[in-house]
N, C-alpha and C positions, 0 to 999 in steps of 0.2 A: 504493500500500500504506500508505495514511494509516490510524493507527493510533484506533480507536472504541472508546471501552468501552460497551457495549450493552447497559442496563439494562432489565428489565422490572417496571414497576408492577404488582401484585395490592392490588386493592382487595375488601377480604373484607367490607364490607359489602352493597354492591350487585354483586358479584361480575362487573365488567367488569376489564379490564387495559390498559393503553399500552406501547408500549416510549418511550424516550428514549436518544439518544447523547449522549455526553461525549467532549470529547480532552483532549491533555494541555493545552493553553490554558485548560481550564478548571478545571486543577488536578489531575486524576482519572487516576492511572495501575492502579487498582486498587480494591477493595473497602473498604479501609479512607479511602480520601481519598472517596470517592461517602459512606461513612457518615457521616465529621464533616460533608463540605457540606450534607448533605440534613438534618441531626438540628440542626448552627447555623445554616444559614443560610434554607431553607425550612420545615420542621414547626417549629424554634422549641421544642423537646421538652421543653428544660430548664424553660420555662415554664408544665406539668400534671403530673400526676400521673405517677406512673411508669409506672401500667398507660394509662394513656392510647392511644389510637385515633394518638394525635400521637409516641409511641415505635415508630418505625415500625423494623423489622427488616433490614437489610440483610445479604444471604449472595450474596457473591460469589467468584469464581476471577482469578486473577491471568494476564496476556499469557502464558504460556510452556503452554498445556497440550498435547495431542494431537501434538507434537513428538519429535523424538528427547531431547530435557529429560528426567530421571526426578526424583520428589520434588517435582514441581512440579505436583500435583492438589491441593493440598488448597481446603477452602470454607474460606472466613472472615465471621465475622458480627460486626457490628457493631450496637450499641443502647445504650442509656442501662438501665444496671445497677440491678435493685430491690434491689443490694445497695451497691454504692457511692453507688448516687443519679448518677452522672456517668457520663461513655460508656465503655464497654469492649467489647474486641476478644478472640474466643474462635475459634477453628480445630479444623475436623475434617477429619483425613487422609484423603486417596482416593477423595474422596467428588464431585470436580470431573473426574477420568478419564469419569464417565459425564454428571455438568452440560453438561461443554462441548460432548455431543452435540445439546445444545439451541441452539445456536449463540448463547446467550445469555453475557453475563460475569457479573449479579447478576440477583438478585431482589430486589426491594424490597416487603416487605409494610406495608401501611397499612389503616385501617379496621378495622370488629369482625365478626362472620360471628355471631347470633343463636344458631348451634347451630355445633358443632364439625363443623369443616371441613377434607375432603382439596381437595388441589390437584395437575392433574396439567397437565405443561408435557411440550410435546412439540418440537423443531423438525425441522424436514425437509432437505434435498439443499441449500438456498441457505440456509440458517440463519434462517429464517421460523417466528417459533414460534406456537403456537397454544397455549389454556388452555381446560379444563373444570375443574369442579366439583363434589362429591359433600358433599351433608351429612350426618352420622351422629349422632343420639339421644346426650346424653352417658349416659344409661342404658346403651347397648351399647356406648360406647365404654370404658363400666367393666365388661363382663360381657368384652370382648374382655382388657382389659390382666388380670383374674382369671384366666384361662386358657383358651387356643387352641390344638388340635392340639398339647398337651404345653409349650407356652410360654406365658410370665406376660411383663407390661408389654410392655416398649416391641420384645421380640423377640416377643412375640404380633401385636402392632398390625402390625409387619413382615409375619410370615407371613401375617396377613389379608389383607393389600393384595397379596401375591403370589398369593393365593390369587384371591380374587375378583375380581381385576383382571389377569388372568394376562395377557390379550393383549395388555394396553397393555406390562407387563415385556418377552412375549417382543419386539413387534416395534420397542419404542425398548430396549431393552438400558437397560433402566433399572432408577434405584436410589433410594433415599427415604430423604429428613430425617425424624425421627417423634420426637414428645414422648413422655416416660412417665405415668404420674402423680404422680410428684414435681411435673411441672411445673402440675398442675390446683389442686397444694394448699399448695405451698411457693414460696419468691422463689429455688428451689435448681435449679430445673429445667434440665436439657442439653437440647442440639439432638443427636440419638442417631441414627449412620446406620451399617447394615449392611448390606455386597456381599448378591448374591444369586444365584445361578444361577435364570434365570428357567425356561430349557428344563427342567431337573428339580424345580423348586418347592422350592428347597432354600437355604436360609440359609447364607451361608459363613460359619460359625462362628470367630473369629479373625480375620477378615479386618472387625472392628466397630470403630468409632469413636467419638469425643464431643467436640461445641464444649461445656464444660459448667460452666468456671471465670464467675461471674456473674450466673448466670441466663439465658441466653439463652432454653432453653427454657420457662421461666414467662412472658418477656415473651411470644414467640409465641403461648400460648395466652391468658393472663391479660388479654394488651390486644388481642389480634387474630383471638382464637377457632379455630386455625388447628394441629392435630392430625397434620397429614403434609402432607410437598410431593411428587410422585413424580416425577420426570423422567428423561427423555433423549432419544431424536430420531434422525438419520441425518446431521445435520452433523458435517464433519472441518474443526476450525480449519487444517489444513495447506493446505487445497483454497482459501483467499484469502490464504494468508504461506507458499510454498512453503518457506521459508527458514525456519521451524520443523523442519522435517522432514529439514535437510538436515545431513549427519551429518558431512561434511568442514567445513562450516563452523562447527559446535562443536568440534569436535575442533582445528582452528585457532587457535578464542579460546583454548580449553583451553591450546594449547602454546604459545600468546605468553603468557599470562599465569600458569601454574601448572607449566610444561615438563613436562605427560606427556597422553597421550591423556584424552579425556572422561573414559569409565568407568573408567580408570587413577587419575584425580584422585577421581572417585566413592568408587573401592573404600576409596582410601590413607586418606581425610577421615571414612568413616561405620564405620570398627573396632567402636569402641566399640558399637554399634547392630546391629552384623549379628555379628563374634565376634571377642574376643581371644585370642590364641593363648596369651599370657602369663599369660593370669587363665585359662583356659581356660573361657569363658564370651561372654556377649555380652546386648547389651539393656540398657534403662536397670535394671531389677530385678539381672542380673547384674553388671551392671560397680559400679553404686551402693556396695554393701553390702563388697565387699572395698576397692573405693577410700576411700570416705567414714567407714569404720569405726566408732569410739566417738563421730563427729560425729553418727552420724545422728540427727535427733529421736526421741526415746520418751519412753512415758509423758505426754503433752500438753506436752512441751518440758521438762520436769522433769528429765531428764535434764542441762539446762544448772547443776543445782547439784550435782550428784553429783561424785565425786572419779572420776577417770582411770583410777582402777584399778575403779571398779566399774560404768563404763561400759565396759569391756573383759571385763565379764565379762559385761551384756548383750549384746556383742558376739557372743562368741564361743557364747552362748546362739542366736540372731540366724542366726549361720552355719549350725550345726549343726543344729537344727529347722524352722529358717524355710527359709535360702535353699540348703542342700544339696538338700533334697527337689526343689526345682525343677530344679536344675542336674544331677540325676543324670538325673531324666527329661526335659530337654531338650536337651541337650547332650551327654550320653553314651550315651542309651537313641535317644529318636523322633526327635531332631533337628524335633524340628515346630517349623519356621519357617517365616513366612507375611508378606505386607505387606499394605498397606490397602486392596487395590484398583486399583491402578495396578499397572504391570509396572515394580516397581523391587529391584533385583537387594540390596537393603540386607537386604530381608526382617527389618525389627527388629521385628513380630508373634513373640514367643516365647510358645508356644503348650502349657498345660499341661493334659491330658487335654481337649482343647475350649475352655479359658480361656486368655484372650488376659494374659498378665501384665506389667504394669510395673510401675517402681519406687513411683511416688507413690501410688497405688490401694492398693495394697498395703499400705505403710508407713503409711498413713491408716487402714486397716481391719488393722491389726498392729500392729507394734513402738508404735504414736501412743496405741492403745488398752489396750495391755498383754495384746494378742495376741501368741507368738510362733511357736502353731501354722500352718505353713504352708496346713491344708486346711481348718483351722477359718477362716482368712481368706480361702480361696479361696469359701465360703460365704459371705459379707456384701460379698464383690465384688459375685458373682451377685446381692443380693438389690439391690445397691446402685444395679449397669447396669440391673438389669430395670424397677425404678423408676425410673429415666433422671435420679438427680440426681448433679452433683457428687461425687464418694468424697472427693477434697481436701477439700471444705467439711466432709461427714459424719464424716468423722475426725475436724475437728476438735471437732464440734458434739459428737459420743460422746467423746470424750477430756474434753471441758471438764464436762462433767454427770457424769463417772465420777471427775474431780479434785473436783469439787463433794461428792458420796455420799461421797469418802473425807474428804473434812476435815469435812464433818457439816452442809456448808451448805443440801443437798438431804437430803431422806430418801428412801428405797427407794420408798413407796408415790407420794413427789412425782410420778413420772414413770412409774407404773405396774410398778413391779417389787417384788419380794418380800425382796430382798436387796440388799448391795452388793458391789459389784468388787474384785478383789483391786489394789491401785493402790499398794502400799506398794513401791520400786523398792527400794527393803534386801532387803526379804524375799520379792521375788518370787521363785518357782517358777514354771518353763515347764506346770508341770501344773494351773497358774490360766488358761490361754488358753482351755480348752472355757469354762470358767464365763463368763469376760470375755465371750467371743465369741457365747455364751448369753442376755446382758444384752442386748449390743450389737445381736442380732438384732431383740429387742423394743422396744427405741429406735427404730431405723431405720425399722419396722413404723410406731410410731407415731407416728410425728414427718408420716406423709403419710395415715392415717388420720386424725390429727386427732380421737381419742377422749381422750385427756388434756390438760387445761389448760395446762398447761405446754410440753408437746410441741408442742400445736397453736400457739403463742404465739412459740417459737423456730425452729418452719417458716416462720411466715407474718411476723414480723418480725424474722429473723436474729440473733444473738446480741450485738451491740450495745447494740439497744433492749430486748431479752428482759431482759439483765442487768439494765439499769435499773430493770424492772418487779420482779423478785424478788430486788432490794438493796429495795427498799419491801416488797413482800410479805413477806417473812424477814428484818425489820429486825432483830431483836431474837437473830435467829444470828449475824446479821452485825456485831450487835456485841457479840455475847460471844467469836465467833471472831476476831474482827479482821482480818477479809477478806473484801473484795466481790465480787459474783459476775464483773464486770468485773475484775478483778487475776487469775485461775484462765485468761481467753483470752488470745492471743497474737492481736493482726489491729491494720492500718493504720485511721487513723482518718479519714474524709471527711465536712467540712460536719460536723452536728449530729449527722445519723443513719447516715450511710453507713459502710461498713468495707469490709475483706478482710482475710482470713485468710490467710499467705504458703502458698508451698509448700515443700515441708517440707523444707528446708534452713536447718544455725544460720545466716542472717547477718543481718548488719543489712540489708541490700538487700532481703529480702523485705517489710519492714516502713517503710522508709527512706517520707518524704515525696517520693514520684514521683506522676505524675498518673495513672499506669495502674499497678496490682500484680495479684498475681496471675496475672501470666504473668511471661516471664522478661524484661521491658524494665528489666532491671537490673545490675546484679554482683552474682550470687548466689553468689561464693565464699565460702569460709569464711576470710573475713583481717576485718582492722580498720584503718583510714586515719584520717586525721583527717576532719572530717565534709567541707570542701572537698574533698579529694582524690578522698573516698568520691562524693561528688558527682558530680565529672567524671567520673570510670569509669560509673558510673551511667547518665548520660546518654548517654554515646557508648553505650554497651551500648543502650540505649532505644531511639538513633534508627539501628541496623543490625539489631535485632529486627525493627521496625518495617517496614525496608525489604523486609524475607524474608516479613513477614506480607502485607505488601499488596502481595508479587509470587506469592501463593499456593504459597509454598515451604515447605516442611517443613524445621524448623531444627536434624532430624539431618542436614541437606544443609547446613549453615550454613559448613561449614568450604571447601568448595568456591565455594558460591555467592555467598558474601561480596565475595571475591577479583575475579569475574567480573561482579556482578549489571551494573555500567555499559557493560561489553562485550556483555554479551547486548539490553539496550533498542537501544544504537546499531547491531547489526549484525544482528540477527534483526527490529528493529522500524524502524527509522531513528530514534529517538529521541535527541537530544541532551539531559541533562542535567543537569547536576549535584545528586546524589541526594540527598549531605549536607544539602545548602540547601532542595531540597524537605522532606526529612524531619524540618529542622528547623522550616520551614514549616507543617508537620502536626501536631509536635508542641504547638507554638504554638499551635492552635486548640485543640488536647482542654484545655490550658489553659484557654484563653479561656472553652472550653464548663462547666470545670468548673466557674470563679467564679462565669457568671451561673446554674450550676443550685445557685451555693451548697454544691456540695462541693469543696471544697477540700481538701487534706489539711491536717488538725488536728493536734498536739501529742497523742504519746500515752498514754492514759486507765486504761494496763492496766499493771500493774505488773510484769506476766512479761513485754510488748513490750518496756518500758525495761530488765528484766536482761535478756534476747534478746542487746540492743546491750553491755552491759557483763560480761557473763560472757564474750562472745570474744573483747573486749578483752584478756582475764584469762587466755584460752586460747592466743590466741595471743603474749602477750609483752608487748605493748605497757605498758611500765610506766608512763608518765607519764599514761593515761588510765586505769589499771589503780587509780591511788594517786587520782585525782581523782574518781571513781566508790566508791573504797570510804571513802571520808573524804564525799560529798556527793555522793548518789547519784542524788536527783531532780534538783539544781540540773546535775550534769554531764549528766543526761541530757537538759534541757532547753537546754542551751547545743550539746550533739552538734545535737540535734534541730534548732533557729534559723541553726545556721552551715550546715547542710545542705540548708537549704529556704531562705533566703538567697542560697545558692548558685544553686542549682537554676532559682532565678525569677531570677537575673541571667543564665546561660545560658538559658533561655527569652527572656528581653526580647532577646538579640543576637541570634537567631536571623533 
């Protein structure tokens, strides 16, 4: 029972495939270690262009699926970011319950396919898988995502392929990764996968997903041509590792190491995510908003210079309009709760008349935008997933052009509108959310149309470089206003061109000099440390993230499987070893990988990232960086900034 990760090559040029095995001697316990070896040490990636044929895509599943394990399906994809410029790791839930029918662990795509390209993986009774290939006209690949059978994008392209390919769904119980067209026209594109019931030709609505912080989905089309992958098969990974399946033997780890049965420790560890009985709510959109209260971002983080008492009055705005309506009809009315796909009893799918809601989707297309109508943002979710990009990213990219209209740095017609936003957070009224969310509609539209200059400009080179271009283009606003279009974002800065945008939590961790942002490989609480301190929290947070991502775990499982992850390798797999040291091992090369692709993280450029850091200095107490921040505000931010990245590269180098 020697443990193989079992990779398949798709070559989308000449549309042949390989498989290749990995074990652990060659470093490879998962998806995320197959992507850094293959991206440094064979394609070389960092060394072309970003859409390059040599940015090859890796979407693999982690050793624990088709087991008595729950939360342990998800894909993860690994690539080198048209937004950072360096490699990054993005995860879509539930979507490996039907992969590892394929008896495969990853995919790895490579090569460019002339005309946009399905790919259907199948494997059989011994885990043997077989590939075909379908090409489709990007003409009808755009007449499909316009509208299909009552669906637009990327849940159109779904129902197509269920449709017209119905036989291959019913007889491998298969499920499909599918780009939107965000991903044809922006660096913004998710990898976008939806259950399906094949036997009724029916989309399980809520039961949808997204790997979509990065880009994944634009690299898959942009450099690999490569429009849907469909899979699944009639392999059961239990049927070569009986000991996956075997329920006394979890349940054993369980009570050596956490004293209560599995799904005992399951249930106690994922509250927050399935319901609290105390908030009487559940989900990240539920639990967020009464816990997180007056921290939450609004307004494009503007909210970090408002006084207390009148961020408690968007609050209480917030509750009332926003997050009541959802909690009375989900939690007191349909109870529509759903999971990803996988039969996992967490069910943190909270589910609002067919919309699947979380907290960051949400808050990106709400409170971030100076939305605080709950179903005027249930509208720019919808247009948001149908287009298959980011909503994190899109929040912020609508928040930062709606702070620009309100200080006078943009004009209305700049970007194709008639008017501007209501953005003033004094005098907001909750009866400016139609209007906002009205604007906001017409952005999103055109940011992947691609009919305004501007628009098209901040789709296709992210808001780093965009800024640049329209502090020169609007020189002469920008210095009567005294503010660059650069100081209005908040995002981490890599190499010359790269960034990310945090997720929408105040802290410095979202924005801090780590090699991966944008996901949670940090301390994203809302405290302040000194930058060392902040440092080490950071880093261990980074490399047990890490360890949950590339064992295909879903990290509202985090609080259980944390505890366990070393007991499950050595007793489900025979695997001995020490995970720390691997994982600092790993972390070490995205390193290594970032310097030679020349992103690095940079010192940062934006004047709202450095308050970010020193307004929660200010918030939460800290007086002696509170007094050294308000006396010398760039110099302390740059000294926070050097002692933490300083840090960072000293724990990397001991690794």
């Amino acid at each position: 029972m020697a443990y193989e990760y079992k990779a398949l090559y798709i070559n989308a040029s000449d549309k042949t495939f390989r498989v290749e095995k990995y074990t652990v001697n060659d470093g490879v316990l998962g998806p995320i270690d197959l992507g850094v070896k293959l991206h440094l040490e064979v394609y070389e990636s960092w060394k072309h262009d970003v859409f390059s044929e040599n940015n090859v895509v890796v979407i693999g599943k982690g050793p624990f699926t088709g087991g008595k394990l729950v939360g342990v399906h998800r894909l993860v994809a690994v690539f080198r970011s048209p937004m950072t410029k360096t490699l990054h790791v993005s995860a879509v839930g539930g979507a490996a319950y039907k992969f590892m029918l394929t008896g495969l662990d990853a995919v790895v795509v490579e090569g460019k396919s002339k005309k946009p390209l399905i790919v259907f993986i199948k494997g059989d009774e011994k885990g043997e898988a077989s590939v075909s290939f379908e090409e489709i006209s990007l003409e009808e690949l755009d007449r499909i995502y316009k509208g299909y059978e009552g669906y637009e994008g990327v849940y159109a392209l779904t129902k197509y392929l269920l449709d017209k390919y119905h036989e291959f769904f019913i007889e491998n119980n298969a499920r499909a990764i599918v780009v939107g067209p965000g991903a044809l026209r922006t660096i913004n594109g998710a990898l976008f996968s939806l259950d399906v019931n094949p036997r009724r030709r029916e989309l399980a609505l809520g039961a949808e997903d997204s790997a979509a912080r990065g880009g994944p989905g634009s690299v898959l089309f942009q450099a690999h041509g490569v429009a849907a992958i469909v899979f699944g098969g009639k392999f059961k990974p239990s049927s070569i590792n009986p000991r996956l399946g075997d329920l006394n033997l979890v349940n054993d780890i369980a009570k050596k190491v956490l004293g209560k049965d599995y799904i005992q420790a399951v249930n106690s560890t994922t509250m927050k995510y399935r319901y609290n009985p105390k908030l009487g709510t559940g989900g990240t959109f539920g639990v967020n908003y009464p816990h997180y209260r007056d921290l939450i971002p609004t307004f494009a983080y503007n909210m970090m210079y408002l006084s207390k008492a009148l961020r408690l009055k968007h609050y209480e705005m917030i509750m009332k309009y926003f997050w009541k309506p959802f909690n009375v009809e989900v939690f007191e009315k349909a109870k529509s709760w759903y999971n990803c796909g996988e039969p996992c009893p967490v069910v943190c799918k909270k589910v609002w008349r067919g919309k699947k809601v979380d907290y960051e989707p949400f808050n990106a297309l709400g409170p971030i935008i100076g939305v605080f109508s709950f179903e005027d943002t249930v509208k720019l979710v919808d247009l948001v997933d149908a287009l298959g990009l980011d909503a994190i990213e899109v929040g912020h990219v609508v928040s930062w052009i709606f702070d620009a209209l309100h200080r006078g740095l943009l004009q209305p017609e700049d970007v194709g509108l008639d008017t501007k936003p209501y953005f003033d957070p004094i005098s907001y009224d909750v009866r400016f959310s139609k209007h906002n969310a009205e604007l906001a509609y017409k952005i999103i539209k055109g940011l992947v149309e691609g009919k305004n200059e501007i628009l098209r400009l901040i789709a296709e080179k992210g808001i780093r470089v965009a800024a640049r271009v329209l502090d020169e283009k609007f020189k002469d606003r920008v210095s009567v206003i005294g503010v660059r279009f650069e100081d209005l974002a908040v995002y981490g800065s890599f190499g010359d061109k790269g960034y990310m945008t945090p997720n929408l939590y105040w802290t410095p961790g979202m924005v801090a000099p780590l090699f991966v942002l944008g996901r949670y490989w940090t301390n994203y609480s809302p405290t302040f440390m000194t930058p060392e301190e902040y440092a080490k929290s950071a880093y261990e947070r980074a490399l047990k993230e890490y360890l949950i991502d590339n064992a295909g775990i879903c990290r509202f499982h985090r609080g259980w499987a944390e505890k366990i992850l070393d007991k499950l390798y050595r007793e489900l797999w025979g695997i001995e070893i020490d995970l720390i040291k691997h994982a600092k091992e790993v972390y070490k090369k995205i390193a290594e990988y970032a310097r030679k692709a020349k992103a690095e993280p940079v010192f940062w450029e934006t004047k709202k990232s450095r308050d970010l850091v020193a307004t929660i200095a200010v918030e939460v107490g800290v007086e002696e960086w509170t007094r050294k921040f308000s006396e010398k505000p760039e110099e302390t931010a740059r000294e926070w900034w050097d002692r933490f990245y300083k840090k960072i590269a000293e724990l990397v180098e001991q690794s």
